[in-house]
BAMI-165210 format. One record per residue: residue in three letters; x, y, z of N, C-alpha, C in turn. Coordinates in pm, 1 decimal, padded with zeros to 6 digits. Last residue first. Example, Ala and Ser with C-alpha at 12.3 -4.5 7.8 and 13.67 -1.06 7.14 Angstrom:
% BAMI-165210
+--------+----------+----------+----------+----------+----------+----------+----------+----------+----------+
: residu :      npx :      npy :      npz :     capx :     capy :     capz :      cpx :      cpy :      cpz :
+--------+----------+----------+----------+----------+----------+----------+----------+----------+----------+
:    SER :  01285.0 : -00225.0 :  00708.0 :  01367.0 : -00106.0 :  00714.0 :  01290.0 :  00003.0 :  00787.0 :
:    ALA :  01319.0 : -00569.0 :  00780.0 :  01230.0 : -00450.0 :  00780.0 :  01320.0 : -00330.0 :  00780.0 :
+--------+----------+----------+----------+----------+----------+----------+----------+----------+----------+
END
This chain:
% BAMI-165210
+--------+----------+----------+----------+----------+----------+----------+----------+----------+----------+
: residu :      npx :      npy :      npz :     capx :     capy :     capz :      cpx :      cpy :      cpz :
+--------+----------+----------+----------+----------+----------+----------+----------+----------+----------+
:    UNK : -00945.4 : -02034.6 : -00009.2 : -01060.4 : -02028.1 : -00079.3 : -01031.3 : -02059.2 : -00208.3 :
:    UNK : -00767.2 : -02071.8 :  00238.3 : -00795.6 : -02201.3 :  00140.3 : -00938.2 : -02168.0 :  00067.5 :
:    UNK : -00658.2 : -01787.8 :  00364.8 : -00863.1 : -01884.0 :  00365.5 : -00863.0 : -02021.3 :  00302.3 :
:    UNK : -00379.9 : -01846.5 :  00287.5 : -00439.4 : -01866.7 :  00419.3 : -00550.7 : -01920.3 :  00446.4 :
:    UNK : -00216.0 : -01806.4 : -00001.4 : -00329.8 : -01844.3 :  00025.8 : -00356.8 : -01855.2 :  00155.8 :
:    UNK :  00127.3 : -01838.8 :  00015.2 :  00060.7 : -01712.2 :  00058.8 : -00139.4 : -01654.7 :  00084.3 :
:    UNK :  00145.9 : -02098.8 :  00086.8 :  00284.3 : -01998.6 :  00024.7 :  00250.9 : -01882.9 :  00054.4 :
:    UNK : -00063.0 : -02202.2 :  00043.9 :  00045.7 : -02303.4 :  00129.3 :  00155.4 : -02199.8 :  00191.1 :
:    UNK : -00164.5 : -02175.5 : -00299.6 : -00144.0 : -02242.2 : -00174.2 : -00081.5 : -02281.3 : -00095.8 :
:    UNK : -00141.5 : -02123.1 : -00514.3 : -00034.4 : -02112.4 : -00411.5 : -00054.1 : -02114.8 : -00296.5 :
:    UNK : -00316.2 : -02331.9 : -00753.9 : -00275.0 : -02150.1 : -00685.5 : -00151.4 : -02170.1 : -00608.5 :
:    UNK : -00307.7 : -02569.2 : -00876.2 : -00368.2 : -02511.2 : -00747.7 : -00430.5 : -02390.7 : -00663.0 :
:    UNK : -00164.6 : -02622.1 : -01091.5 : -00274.1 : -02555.9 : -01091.3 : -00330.1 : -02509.9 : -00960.8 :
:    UNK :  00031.9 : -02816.9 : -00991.0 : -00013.7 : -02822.2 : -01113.4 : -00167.4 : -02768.0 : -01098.2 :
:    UNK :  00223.6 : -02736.8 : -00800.5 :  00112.0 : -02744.8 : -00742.4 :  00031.7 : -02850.9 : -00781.4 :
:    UNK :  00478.2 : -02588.2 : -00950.6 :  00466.5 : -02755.5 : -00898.1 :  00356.5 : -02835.8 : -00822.4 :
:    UNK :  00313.7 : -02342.1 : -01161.6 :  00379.0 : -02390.1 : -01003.3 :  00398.7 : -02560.6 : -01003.2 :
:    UNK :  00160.8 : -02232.0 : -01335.8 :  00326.6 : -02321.4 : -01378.3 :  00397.9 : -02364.4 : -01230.4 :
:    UNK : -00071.6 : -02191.2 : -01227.4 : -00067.0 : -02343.3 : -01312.8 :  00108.7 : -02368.8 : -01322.1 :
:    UNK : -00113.5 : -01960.6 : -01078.5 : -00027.5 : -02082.4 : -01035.0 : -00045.4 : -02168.2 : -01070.8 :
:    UNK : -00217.1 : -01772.8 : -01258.7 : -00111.2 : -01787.0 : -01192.9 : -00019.4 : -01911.3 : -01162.1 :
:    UNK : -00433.4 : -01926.8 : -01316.6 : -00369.9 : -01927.7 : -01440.4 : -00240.5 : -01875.3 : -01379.4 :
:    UNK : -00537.9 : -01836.1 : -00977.0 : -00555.3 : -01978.8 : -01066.7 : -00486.3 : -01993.7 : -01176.8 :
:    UNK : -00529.4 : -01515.3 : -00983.5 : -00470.6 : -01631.1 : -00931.8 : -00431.7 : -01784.7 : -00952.2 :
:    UNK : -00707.5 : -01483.9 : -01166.1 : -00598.5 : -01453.8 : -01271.2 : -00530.5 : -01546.0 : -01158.2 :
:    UNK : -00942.2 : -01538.4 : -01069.1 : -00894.2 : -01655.3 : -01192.4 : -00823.8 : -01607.6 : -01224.7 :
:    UNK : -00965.0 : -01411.6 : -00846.4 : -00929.3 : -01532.6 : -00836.4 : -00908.8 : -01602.9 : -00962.6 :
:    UNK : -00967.7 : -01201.9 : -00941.2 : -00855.8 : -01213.8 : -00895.1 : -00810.2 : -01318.3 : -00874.3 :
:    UNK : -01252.5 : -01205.1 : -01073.9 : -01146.2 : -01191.1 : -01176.3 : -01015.0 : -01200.9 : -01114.0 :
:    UNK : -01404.9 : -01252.5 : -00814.7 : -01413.4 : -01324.2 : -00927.1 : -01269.4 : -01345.3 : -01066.2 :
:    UNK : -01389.8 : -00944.4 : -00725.7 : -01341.3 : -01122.9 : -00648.4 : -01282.0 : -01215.9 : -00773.5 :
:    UNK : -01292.9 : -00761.6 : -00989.5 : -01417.1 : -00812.2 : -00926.1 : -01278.2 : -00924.8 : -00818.0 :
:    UNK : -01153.4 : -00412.8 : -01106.3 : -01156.3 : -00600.5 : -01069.2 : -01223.3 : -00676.7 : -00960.5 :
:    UNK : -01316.8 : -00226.8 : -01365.5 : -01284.4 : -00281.3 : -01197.0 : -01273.8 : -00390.3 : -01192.9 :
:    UNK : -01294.4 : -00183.4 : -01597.2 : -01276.9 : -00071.1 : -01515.9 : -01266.4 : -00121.3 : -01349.4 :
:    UNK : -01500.2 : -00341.5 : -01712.1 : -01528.9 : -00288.1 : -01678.0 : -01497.1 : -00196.0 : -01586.5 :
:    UNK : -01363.9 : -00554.8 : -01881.1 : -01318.0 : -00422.7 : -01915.3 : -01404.1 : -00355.3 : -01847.2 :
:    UNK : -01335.4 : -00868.3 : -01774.6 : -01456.1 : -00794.9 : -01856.9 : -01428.1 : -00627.8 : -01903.4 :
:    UNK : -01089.2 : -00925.9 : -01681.2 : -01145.6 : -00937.6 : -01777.7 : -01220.8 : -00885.4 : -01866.0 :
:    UNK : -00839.3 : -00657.6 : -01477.4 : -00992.7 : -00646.3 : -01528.5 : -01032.1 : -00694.7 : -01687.7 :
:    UNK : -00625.7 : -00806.1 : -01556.3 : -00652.3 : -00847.1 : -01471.9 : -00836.8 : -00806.2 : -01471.4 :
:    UNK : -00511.8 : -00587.5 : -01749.5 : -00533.3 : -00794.0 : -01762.1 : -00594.6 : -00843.8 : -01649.8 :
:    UNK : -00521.9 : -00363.2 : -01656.0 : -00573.3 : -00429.2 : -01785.0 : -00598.6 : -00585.1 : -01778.5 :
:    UNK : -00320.9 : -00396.8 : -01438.5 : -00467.7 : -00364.1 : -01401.5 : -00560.2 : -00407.2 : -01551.6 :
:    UNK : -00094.9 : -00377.9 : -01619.3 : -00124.6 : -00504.0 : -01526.9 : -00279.8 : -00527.5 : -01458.7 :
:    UNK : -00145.6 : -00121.0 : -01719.3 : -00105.0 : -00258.7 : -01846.4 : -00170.6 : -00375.0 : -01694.3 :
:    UNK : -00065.7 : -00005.3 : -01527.5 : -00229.3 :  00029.2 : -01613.0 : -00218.2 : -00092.8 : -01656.1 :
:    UNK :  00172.8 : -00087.3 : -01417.4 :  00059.6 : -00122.6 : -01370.5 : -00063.2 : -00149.9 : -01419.0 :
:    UNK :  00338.3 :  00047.4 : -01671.3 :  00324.1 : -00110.4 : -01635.2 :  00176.0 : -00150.2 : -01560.2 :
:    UNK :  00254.3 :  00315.5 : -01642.6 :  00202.9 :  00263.6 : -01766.8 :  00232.9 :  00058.3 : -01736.5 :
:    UNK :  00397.5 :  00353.9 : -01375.5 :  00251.3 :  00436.4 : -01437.6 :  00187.8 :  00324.0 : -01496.0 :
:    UNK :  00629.3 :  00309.0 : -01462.1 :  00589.6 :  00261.0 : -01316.1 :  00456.2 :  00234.3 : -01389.6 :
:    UNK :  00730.1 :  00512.6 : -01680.1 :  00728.0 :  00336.2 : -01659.4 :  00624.1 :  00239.5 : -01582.1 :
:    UNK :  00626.9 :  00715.3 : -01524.6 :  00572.3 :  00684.6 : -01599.4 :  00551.0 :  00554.0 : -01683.8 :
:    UNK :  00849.5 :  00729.0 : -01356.6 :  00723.4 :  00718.3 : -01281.8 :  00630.1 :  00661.0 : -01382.0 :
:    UNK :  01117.5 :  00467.9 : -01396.2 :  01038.2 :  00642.4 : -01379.3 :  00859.6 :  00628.0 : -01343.7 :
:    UNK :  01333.9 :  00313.8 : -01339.1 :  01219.0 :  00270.4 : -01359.0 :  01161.3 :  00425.7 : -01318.1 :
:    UNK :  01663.8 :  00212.4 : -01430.4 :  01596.1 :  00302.2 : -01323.7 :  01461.9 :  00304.3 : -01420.3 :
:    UNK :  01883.6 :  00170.3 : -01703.3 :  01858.7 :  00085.0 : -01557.4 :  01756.3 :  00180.4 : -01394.0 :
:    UNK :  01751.8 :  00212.4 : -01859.1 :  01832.7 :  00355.3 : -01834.8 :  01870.8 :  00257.6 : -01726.6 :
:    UNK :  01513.8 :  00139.3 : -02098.5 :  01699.0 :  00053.5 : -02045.9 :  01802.4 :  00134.2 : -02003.1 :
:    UNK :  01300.5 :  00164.9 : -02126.5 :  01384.5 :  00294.6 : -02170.9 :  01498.7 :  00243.2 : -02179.5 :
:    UNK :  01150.2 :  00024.0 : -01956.6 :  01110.5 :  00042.4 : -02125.5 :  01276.1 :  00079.9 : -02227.7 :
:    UNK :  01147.0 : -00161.4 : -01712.2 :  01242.9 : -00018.0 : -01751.0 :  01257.9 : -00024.1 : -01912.8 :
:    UNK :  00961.4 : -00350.1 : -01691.2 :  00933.6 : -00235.7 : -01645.7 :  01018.7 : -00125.8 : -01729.2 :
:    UNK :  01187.6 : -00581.9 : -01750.9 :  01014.8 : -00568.9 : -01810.1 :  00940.8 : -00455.8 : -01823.9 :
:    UNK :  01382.6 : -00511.3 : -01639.2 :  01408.8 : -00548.9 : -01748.6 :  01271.7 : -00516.7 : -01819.4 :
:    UNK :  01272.7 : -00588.7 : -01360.8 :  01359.6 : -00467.8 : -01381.6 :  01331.6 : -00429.3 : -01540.8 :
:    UNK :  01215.0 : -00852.0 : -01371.8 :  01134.5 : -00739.1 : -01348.3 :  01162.6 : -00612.5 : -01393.3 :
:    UNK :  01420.8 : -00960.6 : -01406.1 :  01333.0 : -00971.4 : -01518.7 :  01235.4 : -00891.7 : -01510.1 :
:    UNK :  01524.1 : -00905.3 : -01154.4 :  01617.2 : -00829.1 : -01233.6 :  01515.2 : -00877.4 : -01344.2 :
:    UNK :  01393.0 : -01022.9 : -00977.0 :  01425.6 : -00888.5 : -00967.9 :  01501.2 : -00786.3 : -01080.7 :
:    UNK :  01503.4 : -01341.1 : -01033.9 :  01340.9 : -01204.9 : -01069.8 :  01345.7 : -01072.3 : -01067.3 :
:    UNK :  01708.1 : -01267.6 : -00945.7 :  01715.2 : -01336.1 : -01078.2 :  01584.4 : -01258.3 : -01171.5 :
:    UNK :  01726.8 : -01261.3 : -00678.8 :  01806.9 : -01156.2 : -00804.8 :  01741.4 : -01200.7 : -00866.7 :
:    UNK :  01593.2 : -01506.4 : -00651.0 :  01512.4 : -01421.8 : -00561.6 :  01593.1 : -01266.7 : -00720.3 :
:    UNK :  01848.8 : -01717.9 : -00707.3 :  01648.7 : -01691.2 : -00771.8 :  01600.0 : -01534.1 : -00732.3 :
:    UNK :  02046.3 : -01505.2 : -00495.8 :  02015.0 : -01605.5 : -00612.0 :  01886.1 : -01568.3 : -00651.3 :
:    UNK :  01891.6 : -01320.2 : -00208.9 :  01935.1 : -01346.4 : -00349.4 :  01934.3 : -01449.7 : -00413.4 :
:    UNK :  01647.5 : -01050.2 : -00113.1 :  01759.7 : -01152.3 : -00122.9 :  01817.7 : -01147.6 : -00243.3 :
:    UNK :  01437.6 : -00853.8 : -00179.4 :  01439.4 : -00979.2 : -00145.7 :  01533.8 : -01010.8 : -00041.8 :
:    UNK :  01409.0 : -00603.1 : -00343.9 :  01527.8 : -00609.6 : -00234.9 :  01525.3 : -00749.4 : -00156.9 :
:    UNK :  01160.5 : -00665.3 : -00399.4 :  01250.6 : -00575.9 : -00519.9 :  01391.1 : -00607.0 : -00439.7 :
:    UNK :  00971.6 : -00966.6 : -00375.4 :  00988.6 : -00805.4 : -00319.0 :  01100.8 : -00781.8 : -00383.7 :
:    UNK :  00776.6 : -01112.3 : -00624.2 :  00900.3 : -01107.8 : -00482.4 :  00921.5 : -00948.0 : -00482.2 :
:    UNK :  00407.0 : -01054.8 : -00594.4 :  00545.7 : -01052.5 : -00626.2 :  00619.7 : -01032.5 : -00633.6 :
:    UNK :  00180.5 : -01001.2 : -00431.2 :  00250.6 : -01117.5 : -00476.0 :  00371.9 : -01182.4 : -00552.8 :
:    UNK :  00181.6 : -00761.7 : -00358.2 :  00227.2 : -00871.6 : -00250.9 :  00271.7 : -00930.7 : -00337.0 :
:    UNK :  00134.7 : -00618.8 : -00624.8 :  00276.0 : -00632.1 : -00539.6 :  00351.2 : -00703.2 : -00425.0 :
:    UNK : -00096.6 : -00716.2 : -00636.6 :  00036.6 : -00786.3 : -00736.4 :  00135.8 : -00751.8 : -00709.8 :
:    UNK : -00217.0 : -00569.6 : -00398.8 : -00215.3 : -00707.2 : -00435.1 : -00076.1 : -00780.0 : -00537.5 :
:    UNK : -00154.9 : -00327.7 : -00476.7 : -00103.4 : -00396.2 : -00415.9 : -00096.6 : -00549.5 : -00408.4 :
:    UNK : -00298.1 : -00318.1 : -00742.6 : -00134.8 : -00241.3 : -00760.8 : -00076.7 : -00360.6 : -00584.4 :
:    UNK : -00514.3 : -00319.8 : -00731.6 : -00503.8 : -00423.2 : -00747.4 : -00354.0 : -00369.0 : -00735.5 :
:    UNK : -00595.5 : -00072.7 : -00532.6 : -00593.4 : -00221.3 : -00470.4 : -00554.8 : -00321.0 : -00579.0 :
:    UNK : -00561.0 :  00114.7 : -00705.6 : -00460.3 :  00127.6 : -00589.8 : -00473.8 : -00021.8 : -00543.2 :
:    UNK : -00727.1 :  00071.3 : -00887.6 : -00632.9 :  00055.5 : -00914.3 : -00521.5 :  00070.9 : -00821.8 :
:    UNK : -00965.5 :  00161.3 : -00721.6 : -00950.8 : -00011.2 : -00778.0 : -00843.3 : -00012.6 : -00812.8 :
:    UNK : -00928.8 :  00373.4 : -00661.5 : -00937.5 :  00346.0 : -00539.6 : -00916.5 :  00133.4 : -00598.1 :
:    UNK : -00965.9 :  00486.3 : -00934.8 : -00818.9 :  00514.5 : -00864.6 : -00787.9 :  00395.0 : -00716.8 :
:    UNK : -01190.8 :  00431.0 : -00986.7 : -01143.7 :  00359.0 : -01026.7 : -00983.7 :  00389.6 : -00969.3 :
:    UNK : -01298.2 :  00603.5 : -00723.8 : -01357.3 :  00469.2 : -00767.0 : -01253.7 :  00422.8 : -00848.3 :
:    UNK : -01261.8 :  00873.7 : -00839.9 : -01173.2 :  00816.5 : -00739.6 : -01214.2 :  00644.8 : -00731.4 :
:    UNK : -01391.9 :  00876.3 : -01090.5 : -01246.8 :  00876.8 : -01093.8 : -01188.8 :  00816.6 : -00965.3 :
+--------+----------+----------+----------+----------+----------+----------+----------+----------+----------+
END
């Protein structure tokens, strides 16, 4: 249990670096924040509960562990990274540049 708590705490951050912070800014920056909002808040109470919270992540930790083994490998972060940043202006790259550093 703590093993997979301890995988789901790390991919929770990770996809939280990577995506825009909730209090950003604005223009574009609102724009996400608010499809986010929208995606998460099941209920449309405008406020995101724990269980919202809860059940998005599981869902996000799902896709991210391909193989269903309950943990996300190197391997599987880097290819959800990669199908990440195909719609970038990169054309596939990742994101490089933006938040990549190792150039791995």
């Amino acid at each position: 249990m703590t093993k997979h708590f301890g995988a789901l705490i790390a991919a929770i951050a990770v996809i939280s670096i990577s995506a825009s912070p909730v209090y950003a800014g604005k223009d574009h920056k609102e724009g996400k924040n608010h499809k986010m909002m929208k995606k998460v808040d099941v209920d449309g109470d405008g406020m995101i509960s724990r269980d919202e919270f809860d059940a998005h992540h599981t869902q996000m930790f799902e896709k991210l562990d391909a193989d269903g083994d309950d943990n996300i490998s190197k391997e599987e972060m880097k290819a959800h990274k990669k199908q990440k940043g195909k719609g970038h202006k990169d054309k596939g790259e990742g994101r490089k540049g933006k938040g990549d550093r190792d150039d791995d």
